[in-house]
Wavefront OBJ file of the C-alpha trace (Angstrom):
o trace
v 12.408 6.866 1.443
v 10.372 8.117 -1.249
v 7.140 6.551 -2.139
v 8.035 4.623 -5.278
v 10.940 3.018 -3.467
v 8.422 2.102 -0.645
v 5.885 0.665 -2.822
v 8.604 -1.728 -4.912
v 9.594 -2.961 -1.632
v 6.750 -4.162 -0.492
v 5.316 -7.659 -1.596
v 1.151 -6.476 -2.385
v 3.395 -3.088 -4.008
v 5.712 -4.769 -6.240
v 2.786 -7.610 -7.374
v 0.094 -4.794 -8.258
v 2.621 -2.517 -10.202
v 3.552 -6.627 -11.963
v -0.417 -6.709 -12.764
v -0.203 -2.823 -14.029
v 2.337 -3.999 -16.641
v 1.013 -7.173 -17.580
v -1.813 -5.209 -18.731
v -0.061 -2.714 -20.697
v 1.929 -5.320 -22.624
v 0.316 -5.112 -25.902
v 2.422 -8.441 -27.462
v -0.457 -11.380 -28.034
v 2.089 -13.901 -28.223
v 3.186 -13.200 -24.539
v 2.035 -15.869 -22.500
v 1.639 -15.865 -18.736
v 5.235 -16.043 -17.881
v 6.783 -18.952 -15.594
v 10.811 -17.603 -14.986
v 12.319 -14.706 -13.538
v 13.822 -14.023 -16.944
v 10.013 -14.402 -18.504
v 9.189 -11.930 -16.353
v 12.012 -9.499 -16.662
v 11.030 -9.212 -20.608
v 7.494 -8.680 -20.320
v 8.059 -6.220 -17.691
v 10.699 -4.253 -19.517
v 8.191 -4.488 -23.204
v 5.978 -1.857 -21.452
v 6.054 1.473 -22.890
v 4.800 2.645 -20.107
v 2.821 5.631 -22.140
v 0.535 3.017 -22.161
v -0.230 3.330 -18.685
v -1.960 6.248 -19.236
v -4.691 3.921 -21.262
v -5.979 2.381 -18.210
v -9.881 3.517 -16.564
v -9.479 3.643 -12.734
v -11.469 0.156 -13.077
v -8.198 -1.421 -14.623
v -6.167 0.143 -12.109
v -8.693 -1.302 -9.166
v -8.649 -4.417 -10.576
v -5.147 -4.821 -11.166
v -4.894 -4.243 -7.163
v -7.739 -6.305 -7.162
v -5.426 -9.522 -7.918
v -2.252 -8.484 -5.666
v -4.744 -8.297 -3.098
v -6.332 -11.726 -3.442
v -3.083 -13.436 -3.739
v -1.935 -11.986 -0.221
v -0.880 -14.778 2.151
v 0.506 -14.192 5.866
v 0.256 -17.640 6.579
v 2.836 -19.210 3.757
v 5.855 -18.166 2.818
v 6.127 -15.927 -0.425
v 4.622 -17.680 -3.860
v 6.074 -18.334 -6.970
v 5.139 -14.540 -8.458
v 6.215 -12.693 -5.533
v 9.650 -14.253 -5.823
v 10.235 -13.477 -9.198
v 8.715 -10.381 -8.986
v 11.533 -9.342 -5.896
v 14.196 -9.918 -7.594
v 16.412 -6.889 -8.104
v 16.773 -6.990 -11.995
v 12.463 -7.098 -11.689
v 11.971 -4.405 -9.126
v 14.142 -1.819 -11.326
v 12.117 -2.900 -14.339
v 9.285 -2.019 -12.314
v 10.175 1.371 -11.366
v 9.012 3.415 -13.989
v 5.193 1.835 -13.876
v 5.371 2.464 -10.613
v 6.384 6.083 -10.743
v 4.162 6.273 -13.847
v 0.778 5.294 -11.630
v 1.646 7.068 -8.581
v 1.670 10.311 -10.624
v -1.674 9.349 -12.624
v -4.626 11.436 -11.462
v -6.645 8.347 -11.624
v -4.534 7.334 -8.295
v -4.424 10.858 -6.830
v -7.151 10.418 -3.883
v -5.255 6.972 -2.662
v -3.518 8.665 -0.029
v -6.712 10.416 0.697
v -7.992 10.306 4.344
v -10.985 7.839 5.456
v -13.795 9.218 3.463
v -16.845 9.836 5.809
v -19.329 10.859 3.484
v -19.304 7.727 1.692
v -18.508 4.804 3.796
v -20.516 1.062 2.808
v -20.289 -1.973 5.373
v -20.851 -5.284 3.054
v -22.038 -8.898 3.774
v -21.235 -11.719 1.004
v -23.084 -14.796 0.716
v -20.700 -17.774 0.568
v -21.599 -20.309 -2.011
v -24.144 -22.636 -1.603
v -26.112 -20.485 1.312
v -28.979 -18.098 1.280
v -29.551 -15.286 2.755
v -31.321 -14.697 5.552
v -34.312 -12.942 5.717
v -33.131 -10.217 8.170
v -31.210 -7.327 6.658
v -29.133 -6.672 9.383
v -25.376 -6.942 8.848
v -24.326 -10.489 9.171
v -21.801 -10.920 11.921
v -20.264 -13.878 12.487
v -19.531 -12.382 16.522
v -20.811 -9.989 18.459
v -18.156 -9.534 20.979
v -16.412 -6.213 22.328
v -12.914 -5.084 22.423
v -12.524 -6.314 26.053
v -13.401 -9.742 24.932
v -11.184 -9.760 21.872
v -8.380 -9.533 24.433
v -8.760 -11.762 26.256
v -9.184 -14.146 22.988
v -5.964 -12.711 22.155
v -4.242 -13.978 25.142
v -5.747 -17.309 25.763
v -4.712 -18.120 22.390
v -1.467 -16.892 23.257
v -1.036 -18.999 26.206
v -2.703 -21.982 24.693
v 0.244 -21.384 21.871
v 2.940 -21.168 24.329
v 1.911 -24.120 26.041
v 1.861 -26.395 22.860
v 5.413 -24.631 21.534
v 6.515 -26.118 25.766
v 5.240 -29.654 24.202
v 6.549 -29.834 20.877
v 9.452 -26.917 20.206
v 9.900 -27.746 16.504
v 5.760 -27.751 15.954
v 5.069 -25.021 13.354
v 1.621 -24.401 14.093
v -0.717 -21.706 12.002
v -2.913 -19.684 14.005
v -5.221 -16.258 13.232
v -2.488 -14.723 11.271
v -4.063 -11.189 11.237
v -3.431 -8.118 12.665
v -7.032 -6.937 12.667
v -9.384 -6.430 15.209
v -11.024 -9.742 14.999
v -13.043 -11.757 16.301
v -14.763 -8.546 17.351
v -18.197 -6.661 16.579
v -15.870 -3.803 15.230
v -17.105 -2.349 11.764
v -15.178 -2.497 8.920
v -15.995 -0.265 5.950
v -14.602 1.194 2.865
v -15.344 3.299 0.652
v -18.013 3.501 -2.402
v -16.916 4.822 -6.076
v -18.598 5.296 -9.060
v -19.884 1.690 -10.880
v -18.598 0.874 -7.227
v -20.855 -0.270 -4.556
v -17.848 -0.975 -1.953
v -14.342 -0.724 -1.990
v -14.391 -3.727 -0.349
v -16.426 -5.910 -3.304
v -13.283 -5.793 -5.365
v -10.274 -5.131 -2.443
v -10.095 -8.016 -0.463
v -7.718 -10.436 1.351
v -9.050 -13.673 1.708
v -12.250 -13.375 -0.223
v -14.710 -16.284 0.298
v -15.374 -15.682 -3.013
v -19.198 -15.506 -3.464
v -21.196 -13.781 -6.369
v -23.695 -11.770 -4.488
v -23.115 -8.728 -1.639
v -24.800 -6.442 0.177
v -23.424 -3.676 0.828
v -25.025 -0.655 3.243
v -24.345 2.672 3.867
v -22.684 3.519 7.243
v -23.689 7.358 8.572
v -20.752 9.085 10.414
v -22.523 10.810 13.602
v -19.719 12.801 14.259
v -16.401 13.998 13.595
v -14.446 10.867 14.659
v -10.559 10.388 15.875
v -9.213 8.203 12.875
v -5.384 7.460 12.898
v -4.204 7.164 9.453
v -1.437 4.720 8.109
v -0.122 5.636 5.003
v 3.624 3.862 5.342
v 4.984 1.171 7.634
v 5.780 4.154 9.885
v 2.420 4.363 10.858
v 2.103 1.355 11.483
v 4.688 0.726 14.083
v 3.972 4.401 15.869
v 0.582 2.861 16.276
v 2.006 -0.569 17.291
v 4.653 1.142 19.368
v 2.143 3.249 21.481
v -0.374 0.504 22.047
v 1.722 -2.721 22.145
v 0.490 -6.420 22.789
v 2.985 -9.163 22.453
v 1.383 -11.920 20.516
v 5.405 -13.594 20.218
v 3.764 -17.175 19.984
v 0.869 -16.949 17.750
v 2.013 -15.322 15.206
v 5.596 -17.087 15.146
v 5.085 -19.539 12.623
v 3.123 -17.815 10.542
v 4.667 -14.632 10.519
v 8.020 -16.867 10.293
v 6.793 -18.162 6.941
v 5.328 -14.496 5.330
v 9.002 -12.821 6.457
v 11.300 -15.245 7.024
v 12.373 -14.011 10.038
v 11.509 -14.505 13.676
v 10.961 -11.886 16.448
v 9.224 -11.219 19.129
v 5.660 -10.245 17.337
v 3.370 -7.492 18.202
v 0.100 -6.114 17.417
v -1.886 -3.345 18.582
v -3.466 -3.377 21.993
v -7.187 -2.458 20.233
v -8.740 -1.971 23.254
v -6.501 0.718 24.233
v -6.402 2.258 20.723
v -10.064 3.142 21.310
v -9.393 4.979 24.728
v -7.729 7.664 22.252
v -9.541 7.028 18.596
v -13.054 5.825 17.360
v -11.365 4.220 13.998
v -8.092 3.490 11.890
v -7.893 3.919 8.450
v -5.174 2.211 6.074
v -5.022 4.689 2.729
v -4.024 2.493 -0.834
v -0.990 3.996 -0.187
v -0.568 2.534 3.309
v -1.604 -0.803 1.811
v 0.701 -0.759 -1.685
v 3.436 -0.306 1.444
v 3.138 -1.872 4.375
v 1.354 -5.662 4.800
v 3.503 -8.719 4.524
v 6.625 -6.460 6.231
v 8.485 -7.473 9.343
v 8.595 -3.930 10.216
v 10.517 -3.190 13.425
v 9.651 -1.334 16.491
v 10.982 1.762 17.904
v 10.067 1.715 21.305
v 9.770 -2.424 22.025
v 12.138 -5.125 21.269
v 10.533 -6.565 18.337
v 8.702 -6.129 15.201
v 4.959 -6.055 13.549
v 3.482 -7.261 10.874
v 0.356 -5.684 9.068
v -2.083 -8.729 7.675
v -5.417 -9.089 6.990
v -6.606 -5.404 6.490
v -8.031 -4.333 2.989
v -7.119 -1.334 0.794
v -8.721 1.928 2.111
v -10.662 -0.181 5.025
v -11.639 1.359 8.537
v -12.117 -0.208 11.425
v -14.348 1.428 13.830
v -12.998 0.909 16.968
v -15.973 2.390 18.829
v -19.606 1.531 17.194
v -21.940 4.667 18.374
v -19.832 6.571 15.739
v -20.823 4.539 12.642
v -24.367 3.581 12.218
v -25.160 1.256 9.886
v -28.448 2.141 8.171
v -31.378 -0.834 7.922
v -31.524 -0.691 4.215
v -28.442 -2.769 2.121
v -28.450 -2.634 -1.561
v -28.148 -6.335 -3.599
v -24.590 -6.150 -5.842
v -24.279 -9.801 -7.738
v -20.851 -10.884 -9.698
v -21.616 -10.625 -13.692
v -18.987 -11.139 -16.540
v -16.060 -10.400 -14.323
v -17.243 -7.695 -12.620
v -19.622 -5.943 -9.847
v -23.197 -4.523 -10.846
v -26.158 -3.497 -8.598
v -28.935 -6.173 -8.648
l 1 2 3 4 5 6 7 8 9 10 11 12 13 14 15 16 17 18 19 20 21 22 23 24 25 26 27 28 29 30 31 32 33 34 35 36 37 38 39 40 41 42 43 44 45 46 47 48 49 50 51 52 53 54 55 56 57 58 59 60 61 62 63 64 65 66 67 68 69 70 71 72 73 74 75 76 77 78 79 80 81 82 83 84 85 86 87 88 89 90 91 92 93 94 95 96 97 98 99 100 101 102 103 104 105 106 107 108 109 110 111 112 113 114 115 116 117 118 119 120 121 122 123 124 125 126 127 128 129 130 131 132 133 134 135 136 137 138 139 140 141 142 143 144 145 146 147 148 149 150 151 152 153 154 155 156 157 158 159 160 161 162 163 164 165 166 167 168 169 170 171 172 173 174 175 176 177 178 179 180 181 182 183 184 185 186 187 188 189 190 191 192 193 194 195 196 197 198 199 200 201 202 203 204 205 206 207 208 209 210 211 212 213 214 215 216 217 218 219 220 221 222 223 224 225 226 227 228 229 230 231 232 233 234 235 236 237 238 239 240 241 242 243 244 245 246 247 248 249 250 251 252 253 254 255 256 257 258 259 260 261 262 263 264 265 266 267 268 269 270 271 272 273 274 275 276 277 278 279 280 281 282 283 284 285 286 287 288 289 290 291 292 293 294 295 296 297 298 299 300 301 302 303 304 305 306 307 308 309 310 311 312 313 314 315 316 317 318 319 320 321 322 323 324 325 326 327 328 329 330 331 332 333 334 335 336
């Protein structure tokens, strides 16, 4: 499947090529539209020669809103409905083949970039920062530990499903190494401080950051998902059932149930120090039940941010004492 066709079937794909148009349509009179058919015209009014307009700011911030609107604990919303429609997803082909091909896009299916990695911290509204620097982590536990979290909750789930069958009960929906003192970093880009400051899922949605630079010590193993292909080899390899935790809410993101999965992360780290999810990787592969090759049911990839790593094993990324101050002003991220 060629990467167009991945990207327009995947929810976070389809709504960030939606946003790409929106911004391209250059009628005033177009409101926000509310129908399928609303859609369908304001998609199809893009000439998408228009595409070519854009800074690699709009671009960012166009996957800036498909990513805030992700949701693995729902079913889909009104927008990514209308925007899966067939008539929708064919209107949407040609922006999509139109920003893949930009060279604006060309380094998102780039490798983890270890020259220029930034950890941030955001201050939730109403609080203050402390007066340490250090990151702010909410846990300090190891991989070991996050295991073990993994399958208590697991148990505790299966015991309540044993109480009440038709109970849909939410849990930790992602697929991430959490709660865990595993890094997560992304990259920094020009007017930039972090990746992260514009790309993520589940923002708390606070006006200041800090964001620090994380020094590579050495050449790490990093396992690279570009497609849900990676995805599942890694699940595949690594498996750990997670069948009722993730049922209901995995249930509601899909629509379909299976016997869930997630990677063992604890045994990812035996064989690499981090994973890496490319923009490609994201524009095609969260919000999927993607099946497994080599276990009798699927995965699902949630909670993980465009171009974020997750260091699996900390003496590889250092974290240096010094985080620079990056405050929200008139829509967008500067350096305090």
């Amino acid at each position: 499947m060629d990467l167009v066709t991945l990207v327009l079937a995947s929810p976070r794909g389809r709504f960030f090529c939606a946003n790409v148009a929106y911004m391209c349509n250059t009628d005033e009179r177009a409101a926000r539209p509310r129908t399928p058919a609303d859609v369908l015209e304001r998609i199809e009014a893009v000439d998408v020669q228009a595409i070519s307009g854009l800074s690699e700011l709009d671009l960012l911030n166009a996957l800036a809103i498909a990513t805030n609107w992700a949701r693995y604990w729902q079913p889909p919303d009104e927008d990514d409905l209308m925007f899966a429609t067939p008539e929708t997803v064919a209107a949407l082909h040609p922006v999509a083949a139109t920003v893949l091909e930009s060279p604006l896009t060309r380094w998102w299916a780039e490798p983890v970039d270890l020259d220029n990695q930034r950890m941030i911290g955001q201050l939730p509204p109403d609080e203050e920062w402390p007066e340490s620097t250090l990151p702010y982590r909410s846990t300090a536990v190891g991989l070991d530990q996050w295991r073990d979290h993994v399958l208590t909750m697991e148990a505790r789930f299966r015991t309540s499903r044993a109480e009440r069958p038709d109970n849909a009960i939410s849990g930790e929906w992602w697929s991430t190494p959490l709660p865990s003192a595993a890094l997560e970093t992304s990259r920094a880009l020009d007017d930039v401080g972090a990746l992260e400051l514009l790309l993520e899922e589940d923002s708390f949605g606070g006006d200041e950051a800090r964001v620090w630079p994380v020094t590579v010590r050495r050449t790490p193993r990093v396992y690279e998902i570009t497609n849900p292909t990676d995805w599942a080899r890694l699940v595949d390899a690594y498996p750990l059932a997670v069948v009722e935790s993730k049922r209901s809410d995995w249930f509601h993101t899909t629509g379909e149930y299976h016997d869930w999965f997630i990677p063992d992360w604890t045994a990812v780290a035996d064989d690499y120090d981090a994973v890496h999810l490319t923009l490609h990787g994201y524009l095609t592969t969260p919000g999927l039940a993607i099946p497994l090759a080599d276990n009798n049911g699927a995965t699902v990839l949630a909670g993980w941010n465009p171009d974020a790593t997750w260091w699996l094993n900390n003496d590889v990324a250092h974290v240096d004492d010094e985080p620079a101050l990056w405050r929200w002003c008139d829509d967008h991220w500067v350096r305090a």
